[in-house]
MARVEXNU-417897 format. One record per residue (C-alpha): x, y, z; residue in one letter. Coordinates in steps of 0.05 Angstrom, whole numbers, padded with zeros to 5 digits. Example, Ala and Ser with C-alpha at 12.3 -4.5 7.8 and 13.67 -1.06 7.14 Angstrom:
[r [00246; -00090; 00156]; "a"]
[r [00273; -00021; 00143]; "s"]
This chain:
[r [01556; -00839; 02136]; "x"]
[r [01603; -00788; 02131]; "x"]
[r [01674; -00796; 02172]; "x"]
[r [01712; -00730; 02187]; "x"]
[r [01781; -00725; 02208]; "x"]
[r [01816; -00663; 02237]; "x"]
[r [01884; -00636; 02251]; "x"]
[r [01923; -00580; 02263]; "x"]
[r [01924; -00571; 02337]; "x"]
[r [01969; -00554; 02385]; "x"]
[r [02000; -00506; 02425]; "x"]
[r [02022; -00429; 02412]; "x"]
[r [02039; -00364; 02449]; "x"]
[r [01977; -00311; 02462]; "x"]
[r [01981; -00267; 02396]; "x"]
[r [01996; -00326; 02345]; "x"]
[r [01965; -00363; 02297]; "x"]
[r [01937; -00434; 02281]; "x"]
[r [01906; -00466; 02210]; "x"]
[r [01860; -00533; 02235]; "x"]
[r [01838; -00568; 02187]; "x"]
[r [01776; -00626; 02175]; "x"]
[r [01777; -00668; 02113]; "x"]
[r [01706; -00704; 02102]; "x"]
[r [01702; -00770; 02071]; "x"]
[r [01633; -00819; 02056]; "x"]
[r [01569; -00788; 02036]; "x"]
[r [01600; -00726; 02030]; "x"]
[r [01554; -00696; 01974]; "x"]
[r [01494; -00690; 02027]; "x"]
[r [01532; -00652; 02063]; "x"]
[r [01499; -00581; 02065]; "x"]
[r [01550; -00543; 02118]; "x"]
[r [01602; -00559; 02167]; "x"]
[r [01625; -00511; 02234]; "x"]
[r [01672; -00514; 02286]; "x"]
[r [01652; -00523; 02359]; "x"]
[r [01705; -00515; 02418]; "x"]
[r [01699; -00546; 02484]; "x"]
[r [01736; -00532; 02555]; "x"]
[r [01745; -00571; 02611]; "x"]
[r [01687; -00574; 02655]; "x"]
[r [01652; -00530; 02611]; "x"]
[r [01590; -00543; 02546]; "x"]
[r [01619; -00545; 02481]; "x"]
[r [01605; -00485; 02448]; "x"]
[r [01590; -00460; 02379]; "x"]
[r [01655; -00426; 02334]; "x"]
[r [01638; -00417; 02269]; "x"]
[r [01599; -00448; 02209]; "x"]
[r [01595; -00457; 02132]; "x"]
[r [01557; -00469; 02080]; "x"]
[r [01586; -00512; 02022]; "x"]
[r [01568; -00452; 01977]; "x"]
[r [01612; -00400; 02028]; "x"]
[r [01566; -00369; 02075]; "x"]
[r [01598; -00368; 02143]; "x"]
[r [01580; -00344; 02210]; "x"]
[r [01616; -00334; 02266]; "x"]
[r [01612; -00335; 02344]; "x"]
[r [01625; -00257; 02380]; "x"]
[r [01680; -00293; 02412]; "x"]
[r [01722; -00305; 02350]; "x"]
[r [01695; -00250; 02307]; "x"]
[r [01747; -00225; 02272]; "x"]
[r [01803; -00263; 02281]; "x"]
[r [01782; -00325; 02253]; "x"]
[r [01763; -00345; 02198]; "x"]
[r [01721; -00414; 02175]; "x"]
[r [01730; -00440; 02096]; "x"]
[r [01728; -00494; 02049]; "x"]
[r [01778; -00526; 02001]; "x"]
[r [01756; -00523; 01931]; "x"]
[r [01728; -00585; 01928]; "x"]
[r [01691; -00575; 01997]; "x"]
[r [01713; -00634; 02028]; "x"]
[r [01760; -00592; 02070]; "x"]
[r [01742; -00548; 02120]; "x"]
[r [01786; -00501; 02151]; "x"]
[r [01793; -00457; 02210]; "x"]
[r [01843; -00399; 02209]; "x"]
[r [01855; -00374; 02287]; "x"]
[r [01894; -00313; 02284]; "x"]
[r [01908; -00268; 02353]; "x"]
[r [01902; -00325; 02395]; "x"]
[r [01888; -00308; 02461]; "x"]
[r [01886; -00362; 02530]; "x"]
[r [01822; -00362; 02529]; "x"]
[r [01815; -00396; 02465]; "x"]
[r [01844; -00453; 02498]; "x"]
[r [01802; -00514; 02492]; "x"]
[r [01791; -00587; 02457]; "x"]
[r [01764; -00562; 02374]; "x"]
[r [01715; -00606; 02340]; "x"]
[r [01692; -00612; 02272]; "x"]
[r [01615; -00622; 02247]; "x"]
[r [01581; -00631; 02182]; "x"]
[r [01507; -00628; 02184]; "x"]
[r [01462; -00669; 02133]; "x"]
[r [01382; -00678; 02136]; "x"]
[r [01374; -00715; 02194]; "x"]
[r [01446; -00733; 02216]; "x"]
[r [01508; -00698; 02239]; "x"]
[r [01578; -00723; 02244]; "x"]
[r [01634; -00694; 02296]; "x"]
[r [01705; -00703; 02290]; "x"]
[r [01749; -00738; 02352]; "x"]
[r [01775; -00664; 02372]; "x"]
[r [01842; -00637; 02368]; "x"]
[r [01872; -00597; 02425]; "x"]
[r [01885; -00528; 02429]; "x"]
[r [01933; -00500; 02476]; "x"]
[r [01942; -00416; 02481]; "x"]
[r [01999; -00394; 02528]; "x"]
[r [02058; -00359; 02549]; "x"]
């Protein structure tokens, strides 16, 4: 199984910046790409951006732009660089690694965008 552990969260004014991180640990070499996912209160958890392990990344329109998803160089890290925060970023970030037939969240780590 594959165990991933994030941090990096907390809070910041509109207009700064954030590094979260995600360090993988088990059966790490089936992993084929990890993402980010970001949930509200009340609300779905929603898609941020992914990876591959060989660097192809793809973001949401949301984030487009200003952040930006990578891996460590031995790509048990992944990272998530949130630059021009706004409020509406606001919300609980998780962590996933997809292999064949499993995937593997993170516990979250909060998020917090205001004034």
């Amino acid at each position: 199984q594959v165990q991933l552990v994030e941090s990096g969260g907390g809070l910041v004014q509109p207009g700064g910046s954030l590094r979260l991180s995600c360090a993988a640990s088990g059966s790490i070499a089936t992993i084929y790409a990890m993402g980010w996912y970001r949930q509200a209160p009340g609300k779905q958890r929603e898609w941020v951006a992914s990876t591959t392990r060989g660097g192809n990344t793809n973001y949401a329109d949301s984030v487009k732009g200003r952040f930006t998803i990578s891996l460590d160089n031995a790509k048990t890290t992944v990272y998530l660089q949130m630059n021009s925060l706004k409020p509406e970023d606001t919300a609980v970030y998780y962590c996933r690694a997809n292999q064949p037939g499993r995937d593997s969240w993170g516990q979250g780590t909060q998020v917090t965008v205001s004034a």
